[in-house]
GULOLUM-701899 format. One record per residue (C-alpha): z, y, x; residue in one letter; residue number from 1. Coordinates in Angstrom, 1 decimal. Each point is the difference from the previous one (the first is absolute). Last residue first. Example, Ala and Ser with C-alpha at 12.3 -4.5 7.8 and 13.67 -1.06 7.14 Angstrom:
<recs>
REC     zz     yy     xx aa   i
REC    7.1   -1.1   13.7  S   2
REC    0.7   -3.4   -1.4  A   1
</recs>
This chain:
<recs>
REC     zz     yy     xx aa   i
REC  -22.5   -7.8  -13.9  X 225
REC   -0.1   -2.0    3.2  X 224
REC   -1.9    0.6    3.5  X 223
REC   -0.2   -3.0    2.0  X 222
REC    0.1    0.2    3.8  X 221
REC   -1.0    1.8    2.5  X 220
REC    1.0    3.5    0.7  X 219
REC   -1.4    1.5    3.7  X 218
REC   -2.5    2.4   -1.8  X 217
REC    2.4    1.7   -2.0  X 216
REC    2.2    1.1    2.6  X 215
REC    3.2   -1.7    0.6  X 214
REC    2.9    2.4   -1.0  X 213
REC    2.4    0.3    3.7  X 212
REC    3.4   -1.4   -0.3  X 211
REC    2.7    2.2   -0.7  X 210
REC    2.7    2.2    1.8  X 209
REC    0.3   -2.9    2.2  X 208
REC    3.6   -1.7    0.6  X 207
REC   -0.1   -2.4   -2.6  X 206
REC    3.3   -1.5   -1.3  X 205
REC   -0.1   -3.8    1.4  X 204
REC   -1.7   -3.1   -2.1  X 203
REC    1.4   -2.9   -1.4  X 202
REC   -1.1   -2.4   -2.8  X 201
REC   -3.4   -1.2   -0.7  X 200
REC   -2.1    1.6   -3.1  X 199
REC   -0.1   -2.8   -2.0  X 198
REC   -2.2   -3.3   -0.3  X 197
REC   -0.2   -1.6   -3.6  X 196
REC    1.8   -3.5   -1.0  X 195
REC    0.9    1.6   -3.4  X 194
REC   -1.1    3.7   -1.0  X 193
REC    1.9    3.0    1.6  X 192
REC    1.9    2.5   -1.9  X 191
REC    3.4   -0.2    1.7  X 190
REC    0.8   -2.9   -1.9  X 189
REC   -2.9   -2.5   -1.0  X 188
REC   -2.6    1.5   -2.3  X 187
REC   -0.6   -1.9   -3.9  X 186
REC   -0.4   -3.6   -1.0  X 185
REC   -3.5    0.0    1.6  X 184
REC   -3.2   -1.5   -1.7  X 183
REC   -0.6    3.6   -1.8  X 182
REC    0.3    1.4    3.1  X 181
REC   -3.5   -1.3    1.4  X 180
REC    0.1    1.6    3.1  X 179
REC   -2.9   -0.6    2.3  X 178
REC    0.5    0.5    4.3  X 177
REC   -1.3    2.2    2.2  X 176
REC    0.1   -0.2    3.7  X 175
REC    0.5    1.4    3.3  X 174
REC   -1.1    3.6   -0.4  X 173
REC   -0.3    1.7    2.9  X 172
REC   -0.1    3.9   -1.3  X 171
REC    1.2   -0.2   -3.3  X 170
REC   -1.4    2.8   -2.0  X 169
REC    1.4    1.5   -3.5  X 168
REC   -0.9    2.0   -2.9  X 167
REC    3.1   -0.3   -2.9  X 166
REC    2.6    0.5    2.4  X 165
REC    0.7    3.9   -0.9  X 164
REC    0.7    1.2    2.8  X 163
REC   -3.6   -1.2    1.3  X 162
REC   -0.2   -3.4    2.2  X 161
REC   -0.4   -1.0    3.3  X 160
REC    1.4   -3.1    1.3  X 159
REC    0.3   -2.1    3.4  X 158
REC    0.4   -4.0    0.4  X 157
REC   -0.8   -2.2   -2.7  X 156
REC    0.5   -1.5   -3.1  X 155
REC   -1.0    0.1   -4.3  X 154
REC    1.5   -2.0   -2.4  X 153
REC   -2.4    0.6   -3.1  X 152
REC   -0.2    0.3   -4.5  X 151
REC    2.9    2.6   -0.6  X 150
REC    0.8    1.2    3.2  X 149
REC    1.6   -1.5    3.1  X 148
REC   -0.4    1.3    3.7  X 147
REC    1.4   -0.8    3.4  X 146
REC   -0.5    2.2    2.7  X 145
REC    0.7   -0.7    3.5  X 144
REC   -0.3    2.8    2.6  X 143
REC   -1.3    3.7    0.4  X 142
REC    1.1    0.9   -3.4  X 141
REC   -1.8    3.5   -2.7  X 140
REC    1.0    1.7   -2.5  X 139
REC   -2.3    3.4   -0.4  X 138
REC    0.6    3.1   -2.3  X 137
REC   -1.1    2.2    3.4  X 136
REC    3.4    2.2   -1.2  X 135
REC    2.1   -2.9   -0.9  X 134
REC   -0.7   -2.1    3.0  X 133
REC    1.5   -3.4   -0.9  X 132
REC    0.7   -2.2    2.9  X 131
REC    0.5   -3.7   -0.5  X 130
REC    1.9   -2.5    2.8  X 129
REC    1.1   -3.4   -0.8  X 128
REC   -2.1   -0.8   -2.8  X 127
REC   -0.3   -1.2   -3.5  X 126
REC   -1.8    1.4   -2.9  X 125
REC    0.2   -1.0   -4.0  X 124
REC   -2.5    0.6   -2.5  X 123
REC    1.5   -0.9   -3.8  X 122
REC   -0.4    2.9   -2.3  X 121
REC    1.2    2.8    1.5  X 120
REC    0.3   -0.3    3.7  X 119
REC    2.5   -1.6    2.6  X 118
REC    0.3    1.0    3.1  X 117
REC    2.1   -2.5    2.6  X 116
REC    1.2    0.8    3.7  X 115
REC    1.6   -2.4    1.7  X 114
REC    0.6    2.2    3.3  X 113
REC   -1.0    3.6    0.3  X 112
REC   -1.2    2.5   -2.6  X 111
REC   -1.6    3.0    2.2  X 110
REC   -0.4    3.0   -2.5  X 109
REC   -2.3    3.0    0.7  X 108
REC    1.1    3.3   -2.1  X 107
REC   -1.7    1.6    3.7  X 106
REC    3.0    2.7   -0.2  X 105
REC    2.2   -1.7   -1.0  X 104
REC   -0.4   -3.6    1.9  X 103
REC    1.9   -2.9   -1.7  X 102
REC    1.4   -2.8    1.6  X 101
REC    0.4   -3.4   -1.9  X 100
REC    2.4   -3.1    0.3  X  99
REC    0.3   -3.4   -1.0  X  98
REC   -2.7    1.0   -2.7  X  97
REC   -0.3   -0.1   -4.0  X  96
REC   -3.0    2.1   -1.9  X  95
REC   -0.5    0.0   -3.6  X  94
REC   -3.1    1.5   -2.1  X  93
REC   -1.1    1.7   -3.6  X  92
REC    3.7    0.4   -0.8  X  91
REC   -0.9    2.8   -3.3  X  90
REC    1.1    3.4    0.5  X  89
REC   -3.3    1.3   -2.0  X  88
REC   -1.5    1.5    3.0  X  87
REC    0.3   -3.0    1.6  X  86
REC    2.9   -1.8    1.6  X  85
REC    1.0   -1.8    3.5  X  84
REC    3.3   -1.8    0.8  X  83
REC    1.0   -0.4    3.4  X  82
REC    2.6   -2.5    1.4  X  81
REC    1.3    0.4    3.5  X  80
REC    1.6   -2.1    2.5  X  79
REC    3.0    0.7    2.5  X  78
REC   -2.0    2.5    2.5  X  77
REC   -0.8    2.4   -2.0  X  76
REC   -1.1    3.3    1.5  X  75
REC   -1.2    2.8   -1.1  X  74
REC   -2.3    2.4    2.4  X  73
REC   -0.5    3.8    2.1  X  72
REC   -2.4   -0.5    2.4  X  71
REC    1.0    2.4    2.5  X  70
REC    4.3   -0.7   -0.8  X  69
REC    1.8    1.8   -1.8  X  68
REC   -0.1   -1.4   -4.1  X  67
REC    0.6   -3.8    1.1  X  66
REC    1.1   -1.9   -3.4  X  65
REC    1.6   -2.8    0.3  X  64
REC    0.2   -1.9   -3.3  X  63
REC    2.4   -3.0    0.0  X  62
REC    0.3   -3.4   -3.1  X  61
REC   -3.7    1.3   -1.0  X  60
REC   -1.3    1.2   -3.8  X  59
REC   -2.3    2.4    0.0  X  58
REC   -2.0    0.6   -3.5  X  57
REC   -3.8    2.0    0.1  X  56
REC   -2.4    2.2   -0.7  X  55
REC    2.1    2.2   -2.7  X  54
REC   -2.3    3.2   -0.6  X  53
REC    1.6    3.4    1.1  X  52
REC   -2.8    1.1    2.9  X  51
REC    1.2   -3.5    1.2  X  50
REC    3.4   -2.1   -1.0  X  49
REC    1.6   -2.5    1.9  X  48
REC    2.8   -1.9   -2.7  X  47
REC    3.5   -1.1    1.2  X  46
REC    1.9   -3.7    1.0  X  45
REC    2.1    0.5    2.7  X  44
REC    2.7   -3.0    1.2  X  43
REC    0.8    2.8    3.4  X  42
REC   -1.1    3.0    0.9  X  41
REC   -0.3    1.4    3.4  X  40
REC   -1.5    3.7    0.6  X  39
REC   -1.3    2.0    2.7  X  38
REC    0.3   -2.7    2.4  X  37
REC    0.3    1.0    3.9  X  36
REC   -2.2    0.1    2.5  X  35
REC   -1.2    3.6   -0.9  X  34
REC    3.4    1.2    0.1  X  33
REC    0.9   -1.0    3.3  X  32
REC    3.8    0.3    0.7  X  31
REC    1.1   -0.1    3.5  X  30
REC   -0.3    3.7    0.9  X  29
REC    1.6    0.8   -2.9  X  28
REC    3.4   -2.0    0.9  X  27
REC   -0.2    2.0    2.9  X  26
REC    3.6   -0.7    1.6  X  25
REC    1.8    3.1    2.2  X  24
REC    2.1   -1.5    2.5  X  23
REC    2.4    3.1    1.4  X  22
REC    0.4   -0.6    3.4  X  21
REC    3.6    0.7    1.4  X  20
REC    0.5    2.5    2.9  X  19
REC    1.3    2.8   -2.3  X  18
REC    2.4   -2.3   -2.0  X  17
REC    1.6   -1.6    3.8  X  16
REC    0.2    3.8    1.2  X  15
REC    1.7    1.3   -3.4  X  14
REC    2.5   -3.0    0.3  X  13
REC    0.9   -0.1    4.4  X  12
REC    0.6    4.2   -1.0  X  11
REC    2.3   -0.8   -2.8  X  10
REC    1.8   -2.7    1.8  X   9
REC    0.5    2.0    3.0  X   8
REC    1.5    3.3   -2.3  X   7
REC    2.8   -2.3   -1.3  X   6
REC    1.0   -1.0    3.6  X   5
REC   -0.4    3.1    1.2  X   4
REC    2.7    1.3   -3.4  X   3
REC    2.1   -3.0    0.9  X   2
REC    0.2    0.9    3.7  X   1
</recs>
């Protein structure tokens, strides 16, 4: 009886293990590569270099970069300060954002949200959305622009300008105003000058790849040396 009773449990055991469903889980299957960042790095600060000459300086608080997907790009979605040199490593310009994309394969940037250039000696630029096309060499805005140099305050809506912002185009120009900086005690913080308009403050991360160049023969505005 103890021997059938022994050979019962065995049989019930290897029936109850045959019947049983395996449950296989495809943690592959779930995983998609090209959704998913290449690369984070956090509190960066690292030179960009180009056929071996130093462009430029990254410094950002987070650097995404997104090596997989069809239009491979860096993120940085916690602010970004650029630094730009000659040929002679010398800080020719500065660029600060609330956050920037940047396309590889286009080398377009999209700066979004407070975005300020500054330019050796004194011009200053201040907008909440600048593109810089590095392989056209264009900068251009589709909204507010607010611009200082050395002897003009200069406004408006819309901006075209060469990579070098020394030839530039503001499309609907709003005003210009006289600076005599010799009357002035000296810039406020931030760069801009006492009781003058800024950029205003907002502005979501855009979702176009960029915004379309305006053709030369639908720029108004004043054209500035």
């Amino acid at each position: 009886m103890r021997s059938l009773l022994s050979a019962s449990i065995v049989i019930f055991f290897l029936l109850f293990v045959g019947c049983r469903k395996e449950k296989k889980v495809d943690v592959a299957s779930r995983l998609h590569p090209e959704q998913m960042p290449t690369m984070v790095t956090r509190d960066i600060t690292t030179l960009v270099s180009d056929s071996g000459v130093t462009q430029y300086k990254i410094v950002s608080h987070e650097w995404v970069v997104y090596n997989e997907v069809d239009t491979p790009y860096w993120l940085f979605p916690s602010g970004l300060y650029l630094e730009k040199f000659d040929k002679k490593f010398r800080v020719i310009a500065s660029v600060a954002a609330d956050s920037a994309v940047y396309l590889v394969k286009e080398k377009l940037w999209k700066l979004i949200g407070n975005v300020e250039v500054k330019k050796k000696p004194r011009d200053l630029f201040l907008s909440e959305r600048l593109f810089w096309n590095e392989k056209d060499r264009k900068i251009y805005s589709d909204t507010f622009i607010h611009i200082e140099n050395e002897t003009h305050i200069l406004e408006g809506s819309g901006f075209v300008s060469n990579d070098q912002m020394t030839v530039y185009r503001v499309l609907k120009p709003n005003g210009i105003f006289p600076v005599d900086r010799e009357a002035l005690s000296g810039p406020a913080p931030g760069g801009s000058l006492p009781g003058t308009p800024v950029a205003p403050r907002g502005g979501a991360l855009a979702s176009s790849a960029a915004v379309p160049l305006p053709s030369a023969d639908s720029t108004r505005g004043s054209l500035l040396q």
